[in-house]
PDB file of N, H, CA, C and O in Angstrom:
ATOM      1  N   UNK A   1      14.496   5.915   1.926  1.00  0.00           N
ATOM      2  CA  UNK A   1      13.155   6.317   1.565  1.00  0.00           C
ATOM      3  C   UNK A   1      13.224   7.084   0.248  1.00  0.00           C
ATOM      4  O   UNK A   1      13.985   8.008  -0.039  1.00  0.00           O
ATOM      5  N   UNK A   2      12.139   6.432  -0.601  1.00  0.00           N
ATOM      6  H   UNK A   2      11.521   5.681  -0.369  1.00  0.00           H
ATOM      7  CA  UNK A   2      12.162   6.937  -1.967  1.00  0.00           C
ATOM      8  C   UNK A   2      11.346   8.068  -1.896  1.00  0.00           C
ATOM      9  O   UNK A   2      10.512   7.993  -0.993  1.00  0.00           O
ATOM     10  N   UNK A   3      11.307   9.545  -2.853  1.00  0.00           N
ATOM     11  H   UNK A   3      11.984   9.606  -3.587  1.00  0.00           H
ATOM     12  CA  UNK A   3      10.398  10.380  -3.565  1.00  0.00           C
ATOM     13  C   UNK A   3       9.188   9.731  -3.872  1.00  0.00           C
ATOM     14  O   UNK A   3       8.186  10.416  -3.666  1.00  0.00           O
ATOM     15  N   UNK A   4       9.012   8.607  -4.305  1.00  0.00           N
ATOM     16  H   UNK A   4       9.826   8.051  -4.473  1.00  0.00           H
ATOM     17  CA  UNK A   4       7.668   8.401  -4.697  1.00  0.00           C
ATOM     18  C   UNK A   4       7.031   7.500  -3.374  1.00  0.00           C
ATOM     19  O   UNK A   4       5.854   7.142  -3.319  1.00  0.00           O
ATOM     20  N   UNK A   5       8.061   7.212  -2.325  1.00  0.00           N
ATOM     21  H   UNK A   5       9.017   7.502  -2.370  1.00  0.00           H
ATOM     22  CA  UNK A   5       7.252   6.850  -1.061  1.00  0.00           C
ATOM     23  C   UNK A   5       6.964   7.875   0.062  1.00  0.00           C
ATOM     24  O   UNK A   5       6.322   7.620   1.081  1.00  0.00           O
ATOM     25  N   UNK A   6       7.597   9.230  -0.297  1.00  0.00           N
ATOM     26  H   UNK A   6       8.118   9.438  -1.124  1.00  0.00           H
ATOM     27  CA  UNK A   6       6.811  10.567   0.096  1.00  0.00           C
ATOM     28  C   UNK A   6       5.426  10.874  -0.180  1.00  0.00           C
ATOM     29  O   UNK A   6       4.488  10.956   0.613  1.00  0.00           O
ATOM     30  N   UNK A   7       5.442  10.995  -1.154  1.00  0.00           N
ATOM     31  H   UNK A   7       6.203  10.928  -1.799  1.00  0.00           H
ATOM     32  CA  UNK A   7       3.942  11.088  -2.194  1.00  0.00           C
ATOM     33  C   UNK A   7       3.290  10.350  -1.983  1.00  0.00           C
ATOM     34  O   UNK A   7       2.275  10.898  -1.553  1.00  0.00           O
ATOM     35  N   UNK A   8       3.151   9.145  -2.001  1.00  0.00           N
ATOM     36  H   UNK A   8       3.975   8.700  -2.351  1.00  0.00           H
ATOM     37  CA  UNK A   8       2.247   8.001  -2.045  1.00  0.00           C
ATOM     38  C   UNK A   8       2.339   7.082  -0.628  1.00  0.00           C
ATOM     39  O   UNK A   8       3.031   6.093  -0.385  1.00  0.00           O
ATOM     40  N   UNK A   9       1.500   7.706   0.091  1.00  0.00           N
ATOM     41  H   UNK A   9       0.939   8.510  -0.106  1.00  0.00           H
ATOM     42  CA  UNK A   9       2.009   6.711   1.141  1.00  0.00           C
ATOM     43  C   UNK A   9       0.541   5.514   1.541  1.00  0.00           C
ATOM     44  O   UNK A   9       0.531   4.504   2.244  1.00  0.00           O
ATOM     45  N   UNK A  10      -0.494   6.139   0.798  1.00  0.00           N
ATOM     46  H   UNK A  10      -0.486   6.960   0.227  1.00  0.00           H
ATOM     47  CA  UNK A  10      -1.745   4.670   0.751  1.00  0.00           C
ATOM     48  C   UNK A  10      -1.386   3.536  -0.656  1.00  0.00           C
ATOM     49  O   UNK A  10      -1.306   3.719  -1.871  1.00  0.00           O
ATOM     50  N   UNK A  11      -1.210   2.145   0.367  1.00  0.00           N
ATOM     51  H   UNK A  11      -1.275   1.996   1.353  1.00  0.00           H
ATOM     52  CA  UNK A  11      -0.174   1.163  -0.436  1.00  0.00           C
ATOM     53  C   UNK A  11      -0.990  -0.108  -0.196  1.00  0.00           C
ATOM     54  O   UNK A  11      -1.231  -0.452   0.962  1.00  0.00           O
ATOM     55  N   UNK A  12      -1.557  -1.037  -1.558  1.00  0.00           N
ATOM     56  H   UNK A  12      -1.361  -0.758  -2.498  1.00  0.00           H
ATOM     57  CA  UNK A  12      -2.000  -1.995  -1.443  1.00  0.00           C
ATOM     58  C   UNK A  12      -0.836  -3.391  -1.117  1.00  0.00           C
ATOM     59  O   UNK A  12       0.278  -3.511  -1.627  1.00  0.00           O
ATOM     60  N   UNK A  13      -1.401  -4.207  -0.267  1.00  0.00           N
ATOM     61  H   UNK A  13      -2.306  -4.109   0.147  1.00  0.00           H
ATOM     62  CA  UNK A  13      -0.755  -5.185   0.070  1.00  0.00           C
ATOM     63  C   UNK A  13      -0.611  -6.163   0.264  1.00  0.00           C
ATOM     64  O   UNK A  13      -0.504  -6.333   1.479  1.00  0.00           O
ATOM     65  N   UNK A  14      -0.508  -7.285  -0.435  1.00  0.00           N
ATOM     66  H   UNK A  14      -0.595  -7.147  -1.422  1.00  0.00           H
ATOM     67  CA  UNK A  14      -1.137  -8.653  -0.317  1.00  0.00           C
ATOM     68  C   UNK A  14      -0.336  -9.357   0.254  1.00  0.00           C
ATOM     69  O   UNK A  14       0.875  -9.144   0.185  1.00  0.00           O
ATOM     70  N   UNK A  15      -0.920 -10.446   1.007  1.00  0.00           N
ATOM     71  H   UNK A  15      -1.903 -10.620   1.063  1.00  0.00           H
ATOM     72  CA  UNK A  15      -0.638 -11.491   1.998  1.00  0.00           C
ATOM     73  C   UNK A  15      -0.506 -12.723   2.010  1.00  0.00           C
ATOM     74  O   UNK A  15      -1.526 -13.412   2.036  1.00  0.00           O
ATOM     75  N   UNK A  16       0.489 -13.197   1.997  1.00  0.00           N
ATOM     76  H   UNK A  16       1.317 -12.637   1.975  1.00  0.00           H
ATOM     77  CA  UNK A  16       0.998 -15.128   2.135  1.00  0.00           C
ATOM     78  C   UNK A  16       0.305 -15.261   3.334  1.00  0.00           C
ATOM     79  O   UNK A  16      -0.330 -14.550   4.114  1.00  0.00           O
ATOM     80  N   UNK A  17       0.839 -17.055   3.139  1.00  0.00           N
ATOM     81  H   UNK A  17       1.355 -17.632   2.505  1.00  0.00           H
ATOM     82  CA  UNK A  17       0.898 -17.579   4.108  1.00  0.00           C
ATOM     83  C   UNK A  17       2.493 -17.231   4.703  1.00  0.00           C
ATOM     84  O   UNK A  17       3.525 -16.830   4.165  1.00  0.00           O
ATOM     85  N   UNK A  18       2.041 -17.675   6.356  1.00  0.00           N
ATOM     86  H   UNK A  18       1.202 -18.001   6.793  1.00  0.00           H
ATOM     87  CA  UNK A  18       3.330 -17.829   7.420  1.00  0.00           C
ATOM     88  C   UNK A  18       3.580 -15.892   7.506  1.00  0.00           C
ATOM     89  O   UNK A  18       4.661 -15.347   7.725  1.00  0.00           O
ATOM     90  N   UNK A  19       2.465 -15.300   7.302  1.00  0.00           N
ATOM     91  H   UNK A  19       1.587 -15.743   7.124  1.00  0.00           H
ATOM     92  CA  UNK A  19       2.966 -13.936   8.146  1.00  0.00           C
ATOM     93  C   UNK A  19       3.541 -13.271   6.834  1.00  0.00           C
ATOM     94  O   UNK A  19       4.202 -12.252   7.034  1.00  0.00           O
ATOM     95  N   UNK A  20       3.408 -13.644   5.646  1.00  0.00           N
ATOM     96  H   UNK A  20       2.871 -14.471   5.484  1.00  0.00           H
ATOM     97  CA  UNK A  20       4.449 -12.606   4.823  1.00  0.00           C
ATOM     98  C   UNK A  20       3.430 -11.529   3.958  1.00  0.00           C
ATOM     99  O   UNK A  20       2.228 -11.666   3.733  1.00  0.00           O
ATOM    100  N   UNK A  21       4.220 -10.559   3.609  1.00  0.00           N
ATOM    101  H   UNK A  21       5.196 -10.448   3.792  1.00  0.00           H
ATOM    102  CA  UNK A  21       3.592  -9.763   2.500  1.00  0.00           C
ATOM    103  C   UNK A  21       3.809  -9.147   1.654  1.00  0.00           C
ATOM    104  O   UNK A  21       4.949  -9.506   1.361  1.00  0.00           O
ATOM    105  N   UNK A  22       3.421  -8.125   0.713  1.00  0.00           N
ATOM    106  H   UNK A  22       2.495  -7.833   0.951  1.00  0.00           H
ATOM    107  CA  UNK A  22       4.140  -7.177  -0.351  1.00  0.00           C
ATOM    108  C   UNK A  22       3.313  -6.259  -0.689  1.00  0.00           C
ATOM    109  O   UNK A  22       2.109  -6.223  -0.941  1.00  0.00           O
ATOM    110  N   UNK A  23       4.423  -5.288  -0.641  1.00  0.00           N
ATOM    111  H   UNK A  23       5.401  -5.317  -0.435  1.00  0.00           H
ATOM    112  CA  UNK A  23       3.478  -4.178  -0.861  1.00  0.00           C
ATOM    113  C   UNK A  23       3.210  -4.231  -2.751  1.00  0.00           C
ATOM    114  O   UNK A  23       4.172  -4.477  -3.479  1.00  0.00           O
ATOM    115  N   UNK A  24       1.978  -4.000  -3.269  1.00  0.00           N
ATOM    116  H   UNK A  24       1.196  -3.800  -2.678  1.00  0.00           H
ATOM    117  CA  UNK A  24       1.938  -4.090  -4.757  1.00  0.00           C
ATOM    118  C   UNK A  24       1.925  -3.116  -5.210  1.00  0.00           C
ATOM    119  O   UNK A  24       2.527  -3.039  -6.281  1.00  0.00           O
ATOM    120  N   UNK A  25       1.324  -1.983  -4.736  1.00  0.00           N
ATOM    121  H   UNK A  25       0.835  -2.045  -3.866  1.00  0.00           H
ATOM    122  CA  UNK A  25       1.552  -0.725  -5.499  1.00  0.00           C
ATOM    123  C   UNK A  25       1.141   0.384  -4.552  1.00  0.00           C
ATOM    124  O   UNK A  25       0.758   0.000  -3.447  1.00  0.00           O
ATOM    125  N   UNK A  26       1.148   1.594  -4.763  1.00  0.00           N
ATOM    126  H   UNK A  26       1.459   1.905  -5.661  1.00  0.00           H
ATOM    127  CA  UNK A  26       1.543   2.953  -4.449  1.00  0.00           C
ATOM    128  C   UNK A  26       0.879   3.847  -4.775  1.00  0.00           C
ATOM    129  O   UNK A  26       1.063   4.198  -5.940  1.00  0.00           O
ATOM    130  N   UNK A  27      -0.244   4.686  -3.921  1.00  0.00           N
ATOM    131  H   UNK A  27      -0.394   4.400  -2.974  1.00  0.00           H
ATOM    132  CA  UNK A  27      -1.222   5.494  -4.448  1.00  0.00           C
ATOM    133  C   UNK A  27      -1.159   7.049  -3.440  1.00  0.00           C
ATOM    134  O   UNK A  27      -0.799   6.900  -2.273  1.00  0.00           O
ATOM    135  N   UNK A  28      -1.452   8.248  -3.839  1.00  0.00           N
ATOM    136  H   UNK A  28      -1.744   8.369  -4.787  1.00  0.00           H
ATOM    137  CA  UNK A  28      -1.158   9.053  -3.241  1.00  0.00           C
ATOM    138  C   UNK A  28      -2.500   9.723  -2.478  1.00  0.00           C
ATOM    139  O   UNK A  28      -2.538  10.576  -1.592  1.00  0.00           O
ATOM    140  N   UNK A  29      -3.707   8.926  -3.240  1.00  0.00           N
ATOM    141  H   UNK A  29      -3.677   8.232  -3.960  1.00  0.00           H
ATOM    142  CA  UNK A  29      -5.342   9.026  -2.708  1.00  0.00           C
ATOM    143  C   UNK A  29      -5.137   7.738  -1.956  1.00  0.00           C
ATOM    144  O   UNK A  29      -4.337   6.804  -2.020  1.00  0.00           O
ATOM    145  N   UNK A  30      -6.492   8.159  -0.996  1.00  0.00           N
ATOM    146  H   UNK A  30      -7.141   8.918  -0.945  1.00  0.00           H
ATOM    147  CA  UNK A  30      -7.293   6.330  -0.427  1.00  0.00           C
ATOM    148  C   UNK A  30      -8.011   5.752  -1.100  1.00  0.00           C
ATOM    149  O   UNK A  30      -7.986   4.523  -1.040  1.00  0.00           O
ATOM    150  N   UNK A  31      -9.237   6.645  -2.306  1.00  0.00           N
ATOM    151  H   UNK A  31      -9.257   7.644  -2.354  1.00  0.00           H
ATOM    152  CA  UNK A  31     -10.105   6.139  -2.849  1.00  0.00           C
ATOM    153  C   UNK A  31      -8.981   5.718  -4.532  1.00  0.00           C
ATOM    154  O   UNK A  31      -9.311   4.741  -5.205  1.00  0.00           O
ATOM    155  N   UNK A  32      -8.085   6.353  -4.844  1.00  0.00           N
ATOM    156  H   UNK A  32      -7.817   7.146  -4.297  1.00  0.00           H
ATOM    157  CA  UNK A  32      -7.644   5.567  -5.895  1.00  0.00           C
ATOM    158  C   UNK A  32      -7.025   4.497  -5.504  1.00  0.00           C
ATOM    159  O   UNK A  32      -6.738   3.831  -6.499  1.00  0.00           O
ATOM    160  N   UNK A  33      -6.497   3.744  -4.037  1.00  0.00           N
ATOM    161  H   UNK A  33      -6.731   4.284  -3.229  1.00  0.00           H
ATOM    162  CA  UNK A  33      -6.109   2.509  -3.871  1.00  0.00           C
ATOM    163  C   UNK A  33      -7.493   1.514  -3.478  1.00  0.00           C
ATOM    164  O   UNK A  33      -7.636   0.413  -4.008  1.00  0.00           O
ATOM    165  N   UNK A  34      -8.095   1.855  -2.864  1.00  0.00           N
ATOM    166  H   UNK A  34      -7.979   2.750  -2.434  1.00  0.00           H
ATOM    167  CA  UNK A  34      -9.152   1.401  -2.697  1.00  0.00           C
ATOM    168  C   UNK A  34      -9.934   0.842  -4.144  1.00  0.00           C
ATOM    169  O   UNK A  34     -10.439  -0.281  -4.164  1.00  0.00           O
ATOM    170  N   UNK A  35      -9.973   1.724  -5.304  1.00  0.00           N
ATOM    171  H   UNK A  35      -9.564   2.636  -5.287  1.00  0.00           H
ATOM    172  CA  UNK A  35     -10.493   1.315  -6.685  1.00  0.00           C
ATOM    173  C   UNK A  35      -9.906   0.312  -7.191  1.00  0.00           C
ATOM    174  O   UNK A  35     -10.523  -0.712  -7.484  1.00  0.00           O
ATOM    175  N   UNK A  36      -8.459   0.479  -7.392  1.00  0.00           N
ATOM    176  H   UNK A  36      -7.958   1.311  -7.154  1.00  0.00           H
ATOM    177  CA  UNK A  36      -7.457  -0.594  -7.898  1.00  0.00           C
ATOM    178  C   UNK A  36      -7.778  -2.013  -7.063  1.00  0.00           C
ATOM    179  O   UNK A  36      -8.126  -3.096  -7.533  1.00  0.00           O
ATOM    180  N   UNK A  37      -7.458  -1.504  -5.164  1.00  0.00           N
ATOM    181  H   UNK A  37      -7.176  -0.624  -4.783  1.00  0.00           H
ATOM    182  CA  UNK A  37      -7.817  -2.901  -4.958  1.00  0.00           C
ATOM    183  C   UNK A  37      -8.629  -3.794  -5.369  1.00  0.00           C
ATOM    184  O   UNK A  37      -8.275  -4.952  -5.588  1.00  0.00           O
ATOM    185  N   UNK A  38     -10.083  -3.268  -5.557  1.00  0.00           N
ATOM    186  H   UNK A  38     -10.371  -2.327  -5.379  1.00  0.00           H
ATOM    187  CA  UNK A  38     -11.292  -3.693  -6.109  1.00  0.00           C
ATOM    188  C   UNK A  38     -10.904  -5.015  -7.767  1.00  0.00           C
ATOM    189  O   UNK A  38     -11.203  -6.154  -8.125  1.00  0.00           O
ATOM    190  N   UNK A  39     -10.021  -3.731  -8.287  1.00  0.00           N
ATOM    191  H   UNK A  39      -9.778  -2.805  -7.996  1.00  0.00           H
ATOM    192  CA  UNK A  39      -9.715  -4.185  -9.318  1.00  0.00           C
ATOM    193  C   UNK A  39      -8.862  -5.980  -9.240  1.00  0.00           C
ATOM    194  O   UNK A  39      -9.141  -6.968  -9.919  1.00  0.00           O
ATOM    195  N   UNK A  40      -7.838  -5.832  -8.191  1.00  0.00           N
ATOM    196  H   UNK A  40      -7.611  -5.029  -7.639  1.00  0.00           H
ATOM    197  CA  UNK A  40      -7.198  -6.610  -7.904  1.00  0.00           C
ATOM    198  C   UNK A  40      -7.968  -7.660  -7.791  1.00  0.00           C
ATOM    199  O   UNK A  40      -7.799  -8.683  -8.454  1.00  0.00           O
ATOM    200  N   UNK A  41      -9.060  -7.464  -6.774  1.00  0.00           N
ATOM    201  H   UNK A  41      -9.198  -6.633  -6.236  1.00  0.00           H
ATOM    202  CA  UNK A  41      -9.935  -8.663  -6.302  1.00  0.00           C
ATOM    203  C   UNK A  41     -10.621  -9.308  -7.164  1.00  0.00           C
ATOM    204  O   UNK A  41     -10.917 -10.493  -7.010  1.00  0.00           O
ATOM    205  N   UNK A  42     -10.858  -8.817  -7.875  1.00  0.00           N
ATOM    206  H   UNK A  42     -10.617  -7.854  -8.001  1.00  0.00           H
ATOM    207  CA  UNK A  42     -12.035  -9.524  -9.148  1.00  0.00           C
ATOM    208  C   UNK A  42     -10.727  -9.948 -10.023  1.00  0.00           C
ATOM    209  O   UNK A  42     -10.951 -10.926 -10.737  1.00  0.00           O
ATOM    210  N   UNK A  43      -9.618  -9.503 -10.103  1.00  0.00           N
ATOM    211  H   UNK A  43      -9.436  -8.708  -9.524  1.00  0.00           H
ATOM    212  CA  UNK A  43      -8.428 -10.376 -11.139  1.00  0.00           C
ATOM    213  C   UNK A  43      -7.942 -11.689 -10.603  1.00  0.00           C
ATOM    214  O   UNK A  43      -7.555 -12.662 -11.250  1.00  0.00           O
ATOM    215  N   UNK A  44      -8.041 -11.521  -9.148  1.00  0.00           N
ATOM    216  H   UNK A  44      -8.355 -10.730  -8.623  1.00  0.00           H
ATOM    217  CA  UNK A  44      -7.121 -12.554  -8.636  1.00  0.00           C
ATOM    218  C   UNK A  44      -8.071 -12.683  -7.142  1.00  0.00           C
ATOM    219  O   UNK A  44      -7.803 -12.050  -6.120  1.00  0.00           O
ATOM    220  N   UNK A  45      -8.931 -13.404  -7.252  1.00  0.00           N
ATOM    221  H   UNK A  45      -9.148 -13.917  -8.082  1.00  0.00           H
ATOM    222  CA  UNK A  45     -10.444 -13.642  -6.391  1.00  0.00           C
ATOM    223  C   UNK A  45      -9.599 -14.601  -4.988  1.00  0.00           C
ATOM    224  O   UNK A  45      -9.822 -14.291  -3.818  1.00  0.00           O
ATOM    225  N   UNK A  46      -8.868 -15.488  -5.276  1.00  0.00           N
ATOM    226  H   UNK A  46      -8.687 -15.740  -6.226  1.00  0.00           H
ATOM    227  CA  UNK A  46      -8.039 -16.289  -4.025  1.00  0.00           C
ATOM    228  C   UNK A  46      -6.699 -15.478  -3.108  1.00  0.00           C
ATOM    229  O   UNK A  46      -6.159 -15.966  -2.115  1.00  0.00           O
ATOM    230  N   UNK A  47      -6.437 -14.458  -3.588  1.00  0.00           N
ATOM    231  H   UNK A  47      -6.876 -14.062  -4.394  1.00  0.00           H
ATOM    232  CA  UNK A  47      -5.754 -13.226  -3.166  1.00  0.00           C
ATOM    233  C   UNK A  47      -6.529 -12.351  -1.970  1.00  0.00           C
ATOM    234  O   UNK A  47      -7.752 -12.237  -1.894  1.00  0.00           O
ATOM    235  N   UNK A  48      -5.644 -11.811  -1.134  1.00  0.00           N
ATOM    236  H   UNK A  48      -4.650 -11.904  -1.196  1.00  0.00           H
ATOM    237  CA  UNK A  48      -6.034 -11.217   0.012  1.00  0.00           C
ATOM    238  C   UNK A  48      -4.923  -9.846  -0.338  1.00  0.00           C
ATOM    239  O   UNK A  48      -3.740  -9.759  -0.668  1.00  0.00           O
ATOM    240  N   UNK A  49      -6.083  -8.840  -0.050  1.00  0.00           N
ATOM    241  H   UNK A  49      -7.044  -8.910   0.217  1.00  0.00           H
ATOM    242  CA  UNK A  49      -4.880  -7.582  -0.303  1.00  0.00           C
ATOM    243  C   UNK A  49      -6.070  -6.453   0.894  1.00  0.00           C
ATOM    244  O   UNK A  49      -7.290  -6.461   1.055  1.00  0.00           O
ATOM    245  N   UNK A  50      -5.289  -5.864   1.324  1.00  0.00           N
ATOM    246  H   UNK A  50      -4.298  -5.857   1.194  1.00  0.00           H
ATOM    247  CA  UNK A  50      -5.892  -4.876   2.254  1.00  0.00           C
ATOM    248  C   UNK A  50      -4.711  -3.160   2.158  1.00  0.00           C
ATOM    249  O   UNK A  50      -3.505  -2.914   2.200  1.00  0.00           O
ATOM    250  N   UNK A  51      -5.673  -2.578   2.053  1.00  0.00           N
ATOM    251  H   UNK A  51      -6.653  -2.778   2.019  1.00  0.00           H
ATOM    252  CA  UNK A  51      -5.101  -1.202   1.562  1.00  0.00           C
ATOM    253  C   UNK A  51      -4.901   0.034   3.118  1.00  0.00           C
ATOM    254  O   UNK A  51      -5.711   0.666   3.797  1.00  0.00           O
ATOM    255  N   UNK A  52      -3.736  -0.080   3.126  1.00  0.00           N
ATOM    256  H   UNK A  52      -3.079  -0.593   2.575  1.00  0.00           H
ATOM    257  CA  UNK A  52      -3.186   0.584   4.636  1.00  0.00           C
ATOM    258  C   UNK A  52      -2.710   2.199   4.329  1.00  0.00           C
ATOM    259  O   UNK A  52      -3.118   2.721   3.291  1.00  0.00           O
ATOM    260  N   UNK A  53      -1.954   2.871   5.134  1.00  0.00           N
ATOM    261  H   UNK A  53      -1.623   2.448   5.977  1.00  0.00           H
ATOM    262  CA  UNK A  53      -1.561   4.360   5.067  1.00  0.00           C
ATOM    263  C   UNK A  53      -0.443   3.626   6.025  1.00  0.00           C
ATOM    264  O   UNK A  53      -0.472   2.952   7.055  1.00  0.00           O
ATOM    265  N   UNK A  54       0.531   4.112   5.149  1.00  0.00           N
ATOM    266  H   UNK A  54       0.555   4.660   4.313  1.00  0.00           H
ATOM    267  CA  UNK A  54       2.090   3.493   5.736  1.00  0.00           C
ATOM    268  C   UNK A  54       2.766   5.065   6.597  1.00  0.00           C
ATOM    269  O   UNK A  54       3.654   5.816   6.195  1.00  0.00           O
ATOM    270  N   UNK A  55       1.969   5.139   7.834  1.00  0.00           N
ATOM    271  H   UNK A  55       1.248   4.528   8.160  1.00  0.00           H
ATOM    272  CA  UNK A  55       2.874   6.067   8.798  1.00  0.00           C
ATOM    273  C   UNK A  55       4.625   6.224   8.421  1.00  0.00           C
ATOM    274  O   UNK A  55       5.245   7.133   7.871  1.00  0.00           O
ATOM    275  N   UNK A  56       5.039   4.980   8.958  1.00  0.00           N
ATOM    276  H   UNK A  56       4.534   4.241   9.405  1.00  0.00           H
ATOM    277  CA  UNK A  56       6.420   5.345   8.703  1.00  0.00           C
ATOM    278  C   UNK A  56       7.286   6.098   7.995  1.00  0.00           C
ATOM    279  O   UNK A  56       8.387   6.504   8.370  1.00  0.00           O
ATOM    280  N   UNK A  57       6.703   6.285   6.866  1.00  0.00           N
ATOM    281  H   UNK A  57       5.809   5.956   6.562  1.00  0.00           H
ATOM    282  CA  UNK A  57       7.244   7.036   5.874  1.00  0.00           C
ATOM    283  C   UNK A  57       7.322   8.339   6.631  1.00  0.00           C
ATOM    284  O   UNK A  57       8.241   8.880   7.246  1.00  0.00           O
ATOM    285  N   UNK A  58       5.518   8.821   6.287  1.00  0.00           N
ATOM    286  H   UNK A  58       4.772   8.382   5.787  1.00  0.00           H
ATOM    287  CA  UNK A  58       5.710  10.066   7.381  1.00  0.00           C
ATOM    288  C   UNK A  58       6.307  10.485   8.311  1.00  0.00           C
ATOM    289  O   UNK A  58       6.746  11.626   8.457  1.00  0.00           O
ATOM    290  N   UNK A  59       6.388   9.434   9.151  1.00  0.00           N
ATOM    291  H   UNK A  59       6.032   8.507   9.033  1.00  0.00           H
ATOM    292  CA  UNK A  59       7.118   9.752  10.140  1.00  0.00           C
ATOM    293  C   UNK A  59       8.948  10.069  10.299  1.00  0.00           C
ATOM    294  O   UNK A  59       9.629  10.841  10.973  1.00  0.00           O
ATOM    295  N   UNK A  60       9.274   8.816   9.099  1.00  0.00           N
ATOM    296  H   UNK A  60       8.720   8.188   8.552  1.00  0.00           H
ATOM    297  CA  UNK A  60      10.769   9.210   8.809  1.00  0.00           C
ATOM    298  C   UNK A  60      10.895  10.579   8.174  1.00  0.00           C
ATOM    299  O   UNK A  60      11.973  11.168   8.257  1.00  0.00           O
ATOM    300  N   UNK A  61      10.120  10.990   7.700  1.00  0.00           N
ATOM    301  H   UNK A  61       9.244  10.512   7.632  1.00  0.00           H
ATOM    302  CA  UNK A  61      10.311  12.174   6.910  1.00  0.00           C
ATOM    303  C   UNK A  61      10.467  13.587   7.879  1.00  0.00           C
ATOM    304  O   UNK A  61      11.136  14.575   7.579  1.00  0.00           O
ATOM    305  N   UNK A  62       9.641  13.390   9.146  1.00  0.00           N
ATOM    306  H   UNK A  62       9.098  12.586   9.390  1.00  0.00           H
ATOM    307  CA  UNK A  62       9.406  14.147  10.210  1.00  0.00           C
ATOM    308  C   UNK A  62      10.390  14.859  10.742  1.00  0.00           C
ATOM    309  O   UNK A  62      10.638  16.044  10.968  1.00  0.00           O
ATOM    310  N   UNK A  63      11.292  12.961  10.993  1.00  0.00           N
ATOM    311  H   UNK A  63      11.091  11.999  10.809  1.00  0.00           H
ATOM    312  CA  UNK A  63      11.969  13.113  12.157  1.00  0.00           C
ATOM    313  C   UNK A  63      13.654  13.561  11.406  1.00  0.00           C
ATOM    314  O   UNK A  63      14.598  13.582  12.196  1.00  0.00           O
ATOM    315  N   UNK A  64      13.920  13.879   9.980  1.00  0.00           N
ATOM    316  H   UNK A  64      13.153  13.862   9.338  1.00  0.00           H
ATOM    317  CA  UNK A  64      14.880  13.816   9.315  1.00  0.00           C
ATOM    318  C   UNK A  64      15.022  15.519   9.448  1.00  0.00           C
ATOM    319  O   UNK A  64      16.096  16.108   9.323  1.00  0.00           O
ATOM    320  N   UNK A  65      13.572  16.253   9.757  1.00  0.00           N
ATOM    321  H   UNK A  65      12.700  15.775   9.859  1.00  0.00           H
ATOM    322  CA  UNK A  65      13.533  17.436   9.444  1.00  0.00           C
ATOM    323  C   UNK A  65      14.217  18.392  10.753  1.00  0.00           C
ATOM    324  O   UNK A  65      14.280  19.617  10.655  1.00  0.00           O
TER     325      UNK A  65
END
């Protein structure tokens, strides 16, 4: 686990086919991933991206303590 996946743990994420995905980028607000996504959508309109809060992180961070 990276420093900047401490910080930033609301992460836009777009979606294949057959179940796959990627995370695209890394925001430490909801409403600044939420903006970008926006952004995303109007760049790339046949793209599916949905903007999550990646627990895990948190949680690894928790349980290290």
């Amino acid at each position: 686990m990276t420093y900047i996946e401490k910080l930033n743990p609301w992460c836009i994420v777009r979606h294949f086919p057959n179940m796959q995905h990627q995370i695209v980028a890394r925001f430490r607000h909801r409403s600044d991933a939420e903006a970008h996504s926006q952004v995303l959508h109007r760049l790339i309109p046949n793209a599916t991206f949905t903007v999550i809060f990646n627990p895990a992180v948190e949680q690894a961070a928790q349980i290290r303590l």
